[in-house]
N, C-alpha and C positions, 0 to 999 in steps of 0.2 A: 616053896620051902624057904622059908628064913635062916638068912647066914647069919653067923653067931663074928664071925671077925671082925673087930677093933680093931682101931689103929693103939701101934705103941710110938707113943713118942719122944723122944729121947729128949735132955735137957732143953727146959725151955727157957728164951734168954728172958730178960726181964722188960715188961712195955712201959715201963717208967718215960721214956725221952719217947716214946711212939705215941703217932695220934692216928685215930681208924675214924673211917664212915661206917655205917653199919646201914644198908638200903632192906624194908623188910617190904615183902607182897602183904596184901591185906586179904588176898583170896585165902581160903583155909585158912583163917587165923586163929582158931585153937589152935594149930599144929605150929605155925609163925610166930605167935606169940611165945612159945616154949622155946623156939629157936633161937629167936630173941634174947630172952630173958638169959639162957644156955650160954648165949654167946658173950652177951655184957658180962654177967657174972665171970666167966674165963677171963675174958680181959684183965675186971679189975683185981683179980684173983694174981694177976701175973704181974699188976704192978702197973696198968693203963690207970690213967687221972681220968676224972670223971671227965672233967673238964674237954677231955681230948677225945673222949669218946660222942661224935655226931651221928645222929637217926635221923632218916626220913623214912617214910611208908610210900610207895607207889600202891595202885590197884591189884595189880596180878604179877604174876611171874615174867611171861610178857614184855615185861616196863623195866625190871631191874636193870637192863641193858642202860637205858638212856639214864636213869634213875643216880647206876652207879659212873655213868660217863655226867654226870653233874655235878657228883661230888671231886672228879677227876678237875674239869675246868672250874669251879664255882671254890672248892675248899684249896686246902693246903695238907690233906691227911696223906699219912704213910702208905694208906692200904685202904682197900672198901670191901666189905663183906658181903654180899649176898644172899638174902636169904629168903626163901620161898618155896612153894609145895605144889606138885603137877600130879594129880592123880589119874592114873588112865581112865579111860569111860568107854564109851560106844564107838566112837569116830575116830578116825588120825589126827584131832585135834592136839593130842598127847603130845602124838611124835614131832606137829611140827614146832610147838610151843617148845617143847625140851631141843629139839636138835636147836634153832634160833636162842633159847636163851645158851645153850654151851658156844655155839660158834660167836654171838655177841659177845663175851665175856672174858672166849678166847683171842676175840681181836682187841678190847679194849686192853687187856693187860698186853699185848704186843703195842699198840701204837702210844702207850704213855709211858712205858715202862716201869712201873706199878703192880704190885698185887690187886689183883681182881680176885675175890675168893668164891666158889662155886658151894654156896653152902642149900642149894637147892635139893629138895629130896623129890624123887621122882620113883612115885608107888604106884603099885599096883592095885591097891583099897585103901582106905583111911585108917585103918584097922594097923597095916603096914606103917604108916606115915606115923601113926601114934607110935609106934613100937621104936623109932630112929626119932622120936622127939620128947625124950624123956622116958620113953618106956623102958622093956628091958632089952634094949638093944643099945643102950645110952642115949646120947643126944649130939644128933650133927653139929647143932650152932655152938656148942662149947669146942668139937672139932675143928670147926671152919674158923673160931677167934685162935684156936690156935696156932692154924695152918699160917694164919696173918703175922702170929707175930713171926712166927718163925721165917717169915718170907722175909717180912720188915728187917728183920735182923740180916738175913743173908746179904740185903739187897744193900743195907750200911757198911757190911763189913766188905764187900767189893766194891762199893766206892773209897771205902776205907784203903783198901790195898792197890786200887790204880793209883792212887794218888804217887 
């Protein structure tokens, strides 16, 4: 059964002074590509410069680990987004590719201190995947460019106030 809950998100600050990675898998890339597009569009909806918005594609789901820990040592960006699509099958290939991308992602945003953003949808059929990428269930990647900025901003306004 499909959950109908969106997220509500309360003001969002503006990404004008923020610059993002945006890491996409190329596996399922109908459903990546919408993720994509979902996410940029958010961005520069919210006030991101193009200019500061960087893409790479890795292969699979997999990869966004290293993918987004490349844009950690390699860029200079506020946040990296991830985005990618794990559809169950036959095997516990599912479960280990999903648990390994969550706990990579969860330790790269612990060891840079950085937003890492988990913009992975992890379905059941593709049927599902379309429904969370565009369909009528909205779309994560416009989500997950949120979650970023909103992170980006927290993450200024606490360096802002240690000061």
């Amino acid at each position: 059964m499909a959950s109908n809950i969106k997220p509500t998100f309360k003001e969002i600050p503006s990404a004008r002074e923020m610059s993002f990675g945006i890491v996409v898998s190329e596996w399922n890339q109908p459903v990546t590509d919408s993720l994509f597009k979902a996410s940029y569009d958010t961005l520069i909806e919210n006030g991101a410069v193009a200019e500061n918005i960087h893409v790479k594609y890795v292969p699979g789901s997999f990869e966004l680990t290293l993918g987004a820990q490349f844009f950690a040592e390699y860029t200079d960006v506020d946040a990296v987004i991830c985005l990618g699509c794990i559809i169950q099958g036959a095997t516990p290939h599912f479960t280990y590719i999903c648990q390994s991308v969550t706990h990579g992602l969860t330790e790269l945003n612990m060891q840079y201190n950085m937003p890492f953003i988990f913009g992975v949808l992890t379905t059941n059929t593709y049927e599902e995947a379309l429904e969370r990428a565009g369909g009528k269930l909205g779309n994560k990647g416009a989500d997950a460019a949120i979650t970023a900025i909103k992170m980006v901003a927290l993450h200024m306004q606490m360096e802002e106030e240690s000061d």
